[in-house]
Structures are given as structure tokens and as C-alpha cells.
One Martini backbone bead per residue (centre of mass of N, CA, C, O) as a GRO file, in nm:
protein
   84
    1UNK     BB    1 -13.648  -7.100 -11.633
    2UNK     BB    2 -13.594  -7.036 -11.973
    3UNK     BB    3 -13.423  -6.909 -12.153
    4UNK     BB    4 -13.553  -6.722 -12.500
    5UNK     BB    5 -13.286  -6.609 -12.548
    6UNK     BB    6 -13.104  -6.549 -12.830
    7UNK     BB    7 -12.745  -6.615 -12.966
    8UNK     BB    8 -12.589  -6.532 -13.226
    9UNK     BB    9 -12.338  -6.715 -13.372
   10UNK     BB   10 -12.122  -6.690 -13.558
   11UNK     BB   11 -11.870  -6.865 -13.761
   12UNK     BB   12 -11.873  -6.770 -14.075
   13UNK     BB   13 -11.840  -6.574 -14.339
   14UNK     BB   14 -11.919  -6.493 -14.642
   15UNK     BB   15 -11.653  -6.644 -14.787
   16UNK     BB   16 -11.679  -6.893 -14.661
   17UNK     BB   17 -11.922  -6.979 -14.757
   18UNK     BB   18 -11.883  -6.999 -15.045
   19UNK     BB   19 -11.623  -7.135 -15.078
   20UNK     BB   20 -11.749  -7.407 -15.008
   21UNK     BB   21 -12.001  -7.428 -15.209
   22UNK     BB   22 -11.775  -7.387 -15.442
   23UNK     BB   23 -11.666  -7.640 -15.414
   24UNK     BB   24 -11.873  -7.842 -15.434
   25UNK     BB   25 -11.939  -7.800 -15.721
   26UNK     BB   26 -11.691  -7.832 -15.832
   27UNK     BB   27 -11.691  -8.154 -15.766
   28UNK     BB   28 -11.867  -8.232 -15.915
   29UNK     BB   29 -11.806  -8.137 -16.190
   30UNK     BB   30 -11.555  -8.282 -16.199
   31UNK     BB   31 -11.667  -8.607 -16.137
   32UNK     BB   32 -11.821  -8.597 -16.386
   33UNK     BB   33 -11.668  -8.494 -16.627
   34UNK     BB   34 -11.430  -8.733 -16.546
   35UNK     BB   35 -11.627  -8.958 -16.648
   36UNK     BB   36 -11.722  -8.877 -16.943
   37UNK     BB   37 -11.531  -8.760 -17.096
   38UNK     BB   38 -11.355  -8.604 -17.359
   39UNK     BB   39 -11.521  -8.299 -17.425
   40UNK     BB   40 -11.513  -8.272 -17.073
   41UNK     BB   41 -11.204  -8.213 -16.996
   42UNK     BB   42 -11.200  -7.909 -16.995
   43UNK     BB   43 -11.449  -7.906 -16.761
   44UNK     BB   44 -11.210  -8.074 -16.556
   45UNK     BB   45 -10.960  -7.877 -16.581
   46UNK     BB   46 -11.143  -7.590 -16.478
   47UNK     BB   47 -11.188  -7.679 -16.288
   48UNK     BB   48 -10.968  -7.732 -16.105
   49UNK     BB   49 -10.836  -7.441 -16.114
   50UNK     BB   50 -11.049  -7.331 -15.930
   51UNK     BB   51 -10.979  -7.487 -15.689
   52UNK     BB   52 -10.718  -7.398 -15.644
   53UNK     BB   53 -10.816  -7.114 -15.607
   54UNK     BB   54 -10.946  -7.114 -15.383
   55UNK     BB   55 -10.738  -7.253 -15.183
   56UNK     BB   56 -10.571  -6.979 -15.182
   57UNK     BB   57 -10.776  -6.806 -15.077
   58UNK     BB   58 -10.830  -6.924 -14.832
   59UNK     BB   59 -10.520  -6.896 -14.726
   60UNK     BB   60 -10.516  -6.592 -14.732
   61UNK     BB   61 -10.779  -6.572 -14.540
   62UNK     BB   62 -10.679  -6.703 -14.304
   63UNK     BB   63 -10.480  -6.427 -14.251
   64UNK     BB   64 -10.670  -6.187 -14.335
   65UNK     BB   65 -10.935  -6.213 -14.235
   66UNK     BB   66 -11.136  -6.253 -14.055
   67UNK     BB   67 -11.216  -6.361 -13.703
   68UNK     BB   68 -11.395  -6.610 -13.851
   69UNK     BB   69 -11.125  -6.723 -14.047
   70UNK     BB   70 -10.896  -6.723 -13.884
   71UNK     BB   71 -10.703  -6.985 -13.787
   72UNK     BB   72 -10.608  -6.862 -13.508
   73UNK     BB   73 -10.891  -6.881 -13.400
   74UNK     BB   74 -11.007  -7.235 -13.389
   75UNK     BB   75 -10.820  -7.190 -13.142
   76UNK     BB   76 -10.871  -7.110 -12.794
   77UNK     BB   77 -10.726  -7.271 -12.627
   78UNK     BB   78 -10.424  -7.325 -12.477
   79UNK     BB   79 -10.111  -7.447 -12.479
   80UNK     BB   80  -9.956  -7.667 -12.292
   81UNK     BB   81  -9.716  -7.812 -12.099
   82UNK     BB   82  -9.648  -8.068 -11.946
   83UNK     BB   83  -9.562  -8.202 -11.630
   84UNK     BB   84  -9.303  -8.392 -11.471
   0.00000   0.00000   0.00000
């Protein structure tokens, strides 16, 4: 018979989670901004650095954030160097 108990695995912390979603956002925002163009380009370019600095902290979360976020953590499994 199927055990009913589940366990949940965390994937992700809350901050690369927001990472994320305001990453989505933000793409959207330059993507329209960019196509009407005009007085629109202001919030095209503050969108791009907005995006920029997310970049950044992700890469520096990546380093320095939970066990769930960090890059070394992404792979499990060790690389072996195959036998000639």
C-alpha cells in the first residue's frame, strides 16, 4: 500500500523566489516600455538597471545565501574523471 505521508522539499528560499518573480516582472515592463517607446524610455532604462542590480544579488546570493540558493549546492552528484 502507498505511504501517505509526504515530505516537502524546500527547491528555493524566499529571496530567490521574489528574484524570480520580479525578474518576470521587470522583463515585461522593459519589453513593453521598449516597444512604445518615447516619454515610455525612462521606465525602459530604469527597468534594465532594476534588472542589473537583481543580477547581481542573485550572483552574490548565489555565494553567500542559504543552502537552497547556493550555486555549490545546484549539483549533487561529484564529477569523477573517467578511467582510460
Amino acid at each position: 500500500m502507498a505511504d501517505n505521508s509526504e515530505q516537502k522539499v524546500q527547491v528555493w528560499d524566499l529571496p530567490v523566489r521574489l528574484f524570480h518573480w520580479t525578474l518576470v516582472v521587470l522583463m515585461a515592463v522593459s519589453y513593453f516600455s521598449g516597444r512604445e517607446g518615447g516619454d515610455w524610455m525612462k521606465l525602459h532604462f530604469w527597468s534594465g538597471y532594476a534588472i542589473l542590480t537583481l543580477l547581481l544579488f542573485r550572483v552574490a546570493w548565489g555565494f553567500v545565501g542559504s543552502t537552497t540558493a547556493r550555486f555549490a549546492d545546484f549539483v549533487k552528484a561529484r564529477w569523477r574523471p573517467s578511467s582510460i
